[in-house]
Each structure stands twice: as structure tokens, then as C-alpha cells.
C-alpha positions as semicolon CSV with decimal commas, in nm:
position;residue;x (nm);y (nm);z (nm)
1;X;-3,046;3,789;3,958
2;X;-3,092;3,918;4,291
3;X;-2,985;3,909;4,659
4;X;-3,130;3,720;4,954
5;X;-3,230;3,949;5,208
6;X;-2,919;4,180;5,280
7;X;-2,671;3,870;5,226
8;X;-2,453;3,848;4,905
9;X;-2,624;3,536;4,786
10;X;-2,757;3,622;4,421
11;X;-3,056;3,356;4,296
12;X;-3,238;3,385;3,975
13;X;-3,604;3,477;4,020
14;X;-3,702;3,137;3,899
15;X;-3,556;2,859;4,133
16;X;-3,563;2,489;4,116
17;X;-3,720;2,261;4,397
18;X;-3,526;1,908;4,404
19;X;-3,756;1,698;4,578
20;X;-3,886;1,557;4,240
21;X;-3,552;1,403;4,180
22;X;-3,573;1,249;4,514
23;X;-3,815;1,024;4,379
24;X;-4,106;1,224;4,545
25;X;-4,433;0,970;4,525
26;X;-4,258;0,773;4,249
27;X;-3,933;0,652;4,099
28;X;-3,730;0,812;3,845
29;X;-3,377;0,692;3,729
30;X;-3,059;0,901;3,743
31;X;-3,027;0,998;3,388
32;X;-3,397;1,164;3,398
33;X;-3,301;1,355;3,747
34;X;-2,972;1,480;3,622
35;X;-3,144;1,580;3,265
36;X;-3,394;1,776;3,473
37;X;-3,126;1,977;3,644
38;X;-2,955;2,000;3,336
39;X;-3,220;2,164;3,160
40;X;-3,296;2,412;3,413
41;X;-2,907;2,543;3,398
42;X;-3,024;2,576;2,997
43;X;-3,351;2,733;3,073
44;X;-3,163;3,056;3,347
45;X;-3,235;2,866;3,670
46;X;-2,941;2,963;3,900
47;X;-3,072;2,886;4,279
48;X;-3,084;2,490;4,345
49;X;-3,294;2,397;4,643
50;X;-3,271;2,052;4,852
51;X;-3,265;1,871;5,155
52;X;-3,193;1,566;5,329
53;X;-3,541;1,468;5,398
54;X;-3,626;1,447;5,027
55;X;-3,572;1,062;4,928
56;X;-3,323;0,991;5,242
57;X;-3,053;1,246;5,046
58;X;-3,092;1,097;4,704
59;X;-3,170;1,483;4,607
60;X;-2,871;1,632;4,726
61;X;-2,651;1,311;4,581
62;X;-2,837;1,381;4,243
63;X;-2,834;1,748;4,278
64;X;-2,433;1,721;4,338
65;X;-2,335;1,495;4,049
66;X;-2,486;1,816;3,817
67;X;-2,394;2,123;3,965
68;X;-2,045;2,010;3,993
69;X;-1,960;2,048;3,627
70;X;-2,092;2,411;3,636
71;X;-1,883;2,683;3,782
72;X;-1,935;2,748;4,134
73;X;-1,961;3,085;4,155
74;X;-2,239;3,088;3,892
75;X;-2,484;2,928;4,080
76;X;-2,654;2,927;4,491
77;X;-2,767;2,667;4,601
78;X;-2,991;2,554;4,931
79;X;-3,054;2,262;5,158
80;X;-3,175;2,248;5,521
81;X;-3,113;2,120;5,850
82;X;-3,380;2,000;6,109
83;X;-3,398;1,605;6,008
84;X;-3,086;1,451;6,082
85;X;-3,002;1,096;5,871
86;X;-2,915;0,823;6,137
87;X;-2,876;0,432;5,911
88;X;-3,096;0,160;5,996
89;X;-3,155;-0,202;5,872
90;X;-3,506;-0,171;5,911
91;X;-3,544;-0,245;5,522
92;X;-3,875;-0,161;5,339
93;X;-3,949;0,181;5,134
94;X;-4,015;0,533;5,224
95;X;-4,306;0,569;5,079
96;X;-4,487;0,664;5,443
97;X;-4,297;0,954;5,403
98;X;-4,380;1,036;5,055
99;X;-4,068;0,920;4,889
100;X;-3,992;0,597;4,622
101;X;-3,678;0,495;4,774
102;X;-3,525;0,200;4,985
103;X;-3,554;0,285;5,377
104;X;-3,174;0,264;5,430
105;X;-3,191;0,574;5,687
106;X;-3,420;0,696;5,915
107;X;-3,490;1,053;6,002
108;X;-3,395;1,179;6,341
109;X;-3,576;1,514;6,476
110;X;-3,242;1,706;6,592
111;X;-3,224;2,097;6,607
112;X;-2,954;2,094;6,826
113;X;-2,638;2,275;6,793
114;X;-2,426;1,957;6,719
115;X;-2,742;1,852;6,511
116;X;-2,720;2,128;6,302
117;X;-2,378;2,119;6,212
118;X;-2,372;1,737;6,153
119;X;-2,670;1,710;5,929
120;X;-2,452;2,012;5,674
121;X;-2,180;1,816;5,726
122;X;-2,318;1,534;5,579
123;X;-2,494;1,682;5,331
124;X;-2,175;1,860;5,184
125;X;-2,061;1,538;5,123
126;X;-2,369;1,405;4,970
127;X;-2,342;1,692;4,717
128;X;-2,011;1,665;4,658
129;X;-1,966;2,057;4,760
130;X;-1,762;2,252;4,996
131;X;-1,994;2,504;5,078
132;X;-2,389;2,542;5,031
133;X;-2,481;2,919;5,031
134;X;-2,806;2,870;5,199
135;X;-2,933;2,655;5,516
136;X;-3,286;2,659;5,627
137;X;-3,411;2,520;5,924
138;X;-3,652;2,265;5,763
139;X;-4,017;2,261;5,947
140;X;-3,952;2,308;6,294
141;X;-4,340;2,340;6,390
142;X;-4,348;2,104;6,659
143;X;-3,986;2,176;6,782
144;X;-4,009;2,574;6,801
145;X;-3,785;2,658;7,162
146;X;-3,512;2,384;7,060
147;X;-3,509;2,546;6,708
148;X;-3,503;2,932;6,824
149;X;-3,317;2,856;7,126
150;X;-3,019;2,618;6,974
151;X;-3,093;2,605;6,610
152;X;-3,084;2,934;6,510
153;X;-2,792;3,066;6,689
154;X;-2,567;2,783;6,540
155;X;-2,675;2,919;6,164
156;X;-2,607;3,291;6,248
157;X;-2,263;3,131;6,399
158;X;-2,208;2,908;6,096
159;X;-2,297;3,289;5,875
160;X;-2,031;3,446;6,091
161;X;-1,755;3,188;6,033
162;X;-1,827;3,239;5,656
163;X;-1,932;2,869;5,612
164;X;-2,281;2,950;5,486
165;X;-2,405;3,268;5,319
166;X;-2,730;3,346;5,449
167;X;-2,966;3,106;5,700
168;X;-3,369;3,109;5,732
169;X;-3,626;2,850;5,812
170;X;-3,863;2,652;5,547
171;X;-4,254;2,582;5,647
172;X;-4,596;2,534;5,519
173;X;-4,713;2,820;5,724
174;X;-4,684;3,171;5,792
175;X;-4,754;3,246;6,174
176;X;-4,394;3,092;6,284
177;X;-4,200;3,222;5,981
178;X;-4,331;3,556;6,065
179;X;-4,194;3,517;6,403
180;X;-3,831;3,411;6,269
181;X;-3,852;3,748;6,059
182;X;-3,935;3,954;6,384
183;X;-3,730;3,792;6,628
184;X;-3,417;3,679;6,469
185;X;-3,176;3,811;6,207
186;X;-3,248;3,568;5,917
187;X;-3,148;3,669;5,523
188;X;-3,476;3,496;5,381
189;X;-3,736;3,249;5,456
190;X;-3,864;2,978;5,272
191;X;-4,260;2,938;5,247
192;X;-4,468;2,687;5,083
193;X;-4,848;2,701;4,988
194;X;-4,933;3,039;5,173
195;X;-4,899;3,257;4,922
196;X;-5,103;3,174;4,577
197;X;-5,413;3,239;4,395
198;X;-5,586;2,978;4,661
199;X;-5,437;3,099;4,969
200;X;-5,310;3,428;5,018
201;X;-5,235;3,363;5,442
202;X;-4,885;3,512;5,434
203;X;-4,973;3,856;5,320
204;X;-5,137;3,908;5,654
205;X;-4,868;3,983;5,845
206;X;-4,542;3,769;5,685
207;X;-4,494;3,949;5,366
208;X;-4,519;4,273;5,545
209;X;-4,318;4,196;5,812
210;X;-4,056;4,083;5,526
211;X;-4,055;4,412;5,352
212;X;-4,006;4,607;5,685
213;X;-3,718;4,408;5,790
214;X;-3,554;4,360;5,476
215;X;-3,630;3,986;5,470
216;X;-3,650;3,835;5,114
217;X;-3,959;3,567;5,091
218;X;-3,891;3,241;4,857
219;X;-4,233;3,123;4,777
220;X;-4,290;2,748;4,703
221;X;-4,586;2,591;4,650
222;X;-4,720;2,850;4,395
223;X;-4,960;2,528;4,244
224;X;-5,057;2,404;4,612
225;X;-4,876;2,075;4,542
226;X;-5,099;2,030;4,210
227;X;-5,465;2,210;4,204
228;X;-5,359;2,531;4,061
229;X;-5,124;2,360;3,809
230;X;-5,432;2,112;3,682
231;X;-5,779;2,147;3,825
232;X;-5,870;1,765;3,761
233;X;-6,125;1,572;3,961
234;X;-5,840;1,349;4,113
235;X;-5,622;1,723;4,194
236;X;-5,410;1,741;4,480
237;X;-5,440;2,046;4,710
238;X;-5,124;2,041;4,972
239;X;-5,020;1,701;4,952
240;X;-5,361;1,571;5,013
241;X;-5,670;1,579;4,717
242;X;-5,827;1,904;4,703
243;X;-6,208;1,963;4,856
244;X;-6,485;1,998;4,616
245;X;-6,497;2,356;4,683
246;X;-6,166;2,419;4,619
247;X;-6,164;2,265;4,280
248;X;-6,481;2,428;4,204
249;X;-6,221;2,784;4,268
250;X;-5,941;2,634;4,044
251;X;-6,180;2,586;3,817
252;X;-6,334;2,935;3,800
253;X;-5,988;3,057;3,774
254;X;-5,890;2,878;3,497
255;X;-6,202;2,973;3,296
256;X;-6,055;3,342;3,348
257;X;-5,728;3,300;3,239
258;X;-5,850;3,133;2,910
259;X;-6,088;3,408;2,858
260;X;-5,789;3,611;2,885
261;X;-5,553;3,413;2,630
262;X;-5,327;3,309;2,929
263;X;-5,271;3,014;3,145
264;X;-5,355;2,931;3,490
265;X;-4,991;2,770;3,574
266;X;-4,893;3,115;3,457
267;X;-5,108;3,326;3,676
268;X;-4,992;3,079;3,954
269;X;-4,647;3,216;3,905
270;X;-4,674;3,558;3,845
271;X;-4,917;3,587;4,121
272;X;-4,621;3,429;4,347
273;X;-4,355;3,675;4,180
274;X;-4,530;3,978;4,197
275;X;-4,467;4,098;4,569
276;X;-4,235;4,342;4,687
277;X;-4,124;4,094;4,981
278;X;-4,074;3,791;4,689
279;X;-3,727;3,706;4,611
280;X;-3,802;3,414;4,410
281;X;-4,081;3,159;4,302
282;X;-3,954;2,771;4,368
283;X;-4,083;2,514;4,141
284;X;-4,045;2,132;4,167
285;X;-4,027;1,915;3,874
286;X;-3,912;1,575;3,812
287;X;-3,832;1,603;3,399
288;X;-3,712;1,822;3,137
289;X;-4,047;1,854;2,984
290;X;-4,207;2,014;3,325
291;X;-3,876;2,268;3,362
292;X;-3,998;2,386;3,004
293;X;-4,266;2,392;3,091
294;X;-4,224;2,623;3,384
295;X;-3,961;2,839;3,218
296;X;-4,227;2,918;2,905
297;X;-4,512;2,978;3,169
298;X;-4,280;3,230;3,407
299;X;-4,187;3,414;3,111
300;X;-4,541;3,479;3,009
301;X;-4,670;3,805;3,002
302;X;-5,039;3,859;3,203
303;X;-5,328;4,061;3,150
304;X;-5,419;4,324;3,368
305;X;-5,732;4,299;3,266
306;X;-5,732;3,894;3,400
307;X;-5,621;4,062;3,754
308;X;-5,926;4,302;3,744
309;X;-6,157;4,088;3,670
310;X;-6,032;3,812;3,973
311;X;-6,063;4,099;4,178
312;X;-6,429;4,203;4,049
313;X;-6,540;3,861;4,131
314;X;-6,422;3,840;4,449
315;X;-6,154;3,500;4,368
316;X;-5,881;3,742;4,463
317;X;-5,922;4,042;4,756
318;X;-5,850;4,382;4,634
319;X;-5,509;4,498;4,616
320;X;-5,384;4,134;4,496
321;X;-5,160;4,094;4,356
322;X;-4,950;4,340;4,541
């Protein structure tokens, strides 16, 4: 276990992404989500991560019914604010939005003050918890001066009251993360897809700027959404399927790591674990089997010699991993 940023929130370094048991693409039932969660407890997970936006807050209802026969103080766990849950009779699914559920909500920009405080309230009662020990603002790309200029300042308030234990932001970039570590007093930030054996973006200036500050990073995406976990034809490479020449890199990669008695879903993680600035690798999965899965593949142990010769061939720059 250790701490986010210089908060006292402790998460394992092996973290569980709960947007696969908000029916993410497709449907699973209730006893499958709450085994998932169930066998991550078994398997040393500790830090639970969620928001509303993943299947209209059928992840944090899910999420909720588990952690609530495990001892509180045994466990962190995460959701975000950003996308405010307004109803609607609009019917249909939300599958335009990536999830497999009924459109009974609809999501509602809002990183207002009141916004803020309104979209945790709810979603302490969709988890059925009195406190969440981590709040995130959740993608604020295209709503940067309402989210630095209201949203932020309500998190460090709601830190100061003692309602929340640490506050950051969650993205698919680097640039504006980087900014939240210079310019305000987060604990960690969350950031998915920039920092893997395909992308290494946020050790330009974000993982350095983490390290200075004292910032702890919580990586996500260490498989870019699928490629580096299977390099099929039909792969997916963030959320969308992966260019030829992409695949073609997957695929040199994994050639390498079976030359080298390891795995590529292995590398993936350790790559993601091995900076300084890295407080934990978050993995998604939507069954038992792919927590196992996980688990076995984080634990593995990999070849220097694997690193070297990424590095010799150019598919990793020198001095990676850090």
C-alpha cells in the first residue's frame, strides 16, 4: 500500500477500474459484476475506482452493494464529478455513449460549485457510502476555466471540511493534467492511455512535473483500451480500432516478450508501474477470470534483458522504462 500524493489515502498498487461493471459496450448481470469485485478484494486490490458517467451510475450502485460488506477502513475508493445525472423519459439505450444500459438519465456538463457537490451527493447514495476518499474532476477538456475557476476550489474546500481525502482530475491526456499539477494543489491525477508501451506522451513533462511536486500519477489505460492486451486484426486502440501501423508495433512487441518467456499484458503493466511519479496501475475488467488474470500478469517478474532489447530496437526511447 501506499499514499496518494501527500494525502493519507493508502491504495494498493494494483487498482480496479469499474466501468466494466457498468455494462461498458455490453451487458453483464449483477451476480457477474459483484463476483468481479469480489474477486479482486481476494486477489489484494484495495483502491475501487468509478463514476457516474459509467452506465448512468450502475457502477457505483454495483460497486456499493460489494464494498459494503468489507470494512471501511480497509479499502479507498474513487469516483468523479464533472457529469452531473439529471432523469429523463427520453427512453432508448446508452449505447451512443458506450454503455449497455436503459437511457433513464441524461448527462448534464456541470463543473460548477453546486454541481460539484450535488453530483457526490448523489453518488454517495448510489454507493451506499458516507464518504468516498477520492473525487476527480472527470474530463474537463472542453470546460477548462469553469473547472479551474469553480471546480477545483469546491474539491480543495470539500478536502478541507474532511468530506473527501484527496481531489485530482481524470483525462485521456497529459497537457491539461500537467497544468492541474502546476497550478493547483491536487493529491494525484488520474491519466488514461498516455503512458504505455504505445504512447509514452506523459513523461514529457506530466510525470516530471508529478515527481517535483509530490503529485502521485494513477495510470489507466496501460492496454490502450485493448491493443496492447491482444494485438488481433479487429484490436481496439483508445476506444476506436487501432491503425495498421499500430498493430504492426503491438505486434513486434509481443514477439519480444515471447522471446523473452513473458507476456505482453505483463510488460503493459510493469511498464505502467515502473515510474517514480506512478502511484498505481488501474485496470478495468468485467469478470473474475480477467481480475486473475490481471493479478497473475502484475505479479510477473520481467526481463531486463526484454527492456534492452525494446530499447535497442528503437519500440521504446532510451531511458524507458524510468
Amino acid at each position: 500500500m501506499r499514499t496518494l500524493g501527500r494525502s493519507d489515502v493508502r491504495v494498493s498498487p494494483l487498482a480496479f477500474g469499474a466501468a466494466g461493471i457498468g455494462n461498458l459496450y455490453t451487458g453483464i448481470d449483477d451476480e457477474q459484476a459483484h463476483e468481479t469485485v469480489r474477486t479482486a478484494w481476494q486477489h489484494g486490490v484495495r483502491y475501487f475506482d468509478t463514476a457516474p458517467h459509467y452506465g448512468l451510475g450502475l457502477s457505483e450502485r454495483r460497486l456499493g452493494t460489494v464494498l459494503r460488506d468489507y470494512p471501511r477502513a480497509e479499502y479507498a475508493v474513487s469516483t468523479k464529478v464533472g457529469r452531473r445525472l439529471e432523469p429523463t423519459d427520453a427512453g432508448g439505450d446508452d449505447l451512443a455513449h458506450g454503455f449497455a444500459v436503459p437511457a433513464t438519465h441524461r448527462r448534464v456538463w456541470d463543473f460548477s460549485a453546486d454541481g460539484v457537490r450535488r453530483t457526490l451527493e448523489a453518488s454517495l447514495e448510489r454507493l451506499g457510502l458516507d464518504r468516498v476518499d477520492v473525487v476527480y474532476l472527470h474530463d474537463p477538456d472542453d470546460h477548462a476555466e469553469q473547472a479551474f475557476r469553480e471546480g477545483y476550489p469546491a474539491l480543495e474546500k470539500l478536502r478541507s471540511e474532511g468530506v473527501v481525502g484527496a481531489i485530482g482530475a481524470g483525462m485521456n491526456q497529459a497537457e491539461m493534467l500537467t497544468r492541474f499539477i502546476r497550478d493547483t494543489d491536487v493529491d494525484a491525477v488520474l491519466c488514461a492511455g498516455r503512458y504505455t508501451l504505445l504512447d509514452q506522451s506523459a513523461a514529457t513533462e506530466l510525470l516530471p512535473a508529478a515527481v517535483e511536486r509530490g503529485v502521485s500519477v494513477v495510470v489507466g489505460g496501460a492496454f490502450n483500451s485493448g491493443l496492447l492486451a491482444d494485438p488481433r486484426p479487429d484490436a481496439t486502440y483508445n476506444y476506436t480500432r487501432a491503425p495498421g501501423e499500430l498493430l504492426e508495433r503491438a505486434r513486434r512487441l509481443q514477439s519480444v516478450a515471447d522471446r523473452h518467456g513473458t507476456t505482453l499484458r505483463a510488460a503493459a503493466l510493469a511498464f505502467c508501474a515502473a515510474h517514480p511519479a506512478v502511484g498505481c496501475v488501474l485496470v478495468g475488467a468485467r469478470s473474475a477470470h480477467e481480475v486473475r488474470d490481471c493479478a497473475e500478469q502484475f505479479d510477473a517478474q520481467i526481463p531486463a534483458a526484454f527492456w534492452r532489447e525494446l530499447r535497442d530496437t528503437g519500440l521504446l526511447p532510451p531511458g524507458e522504462p524510468s
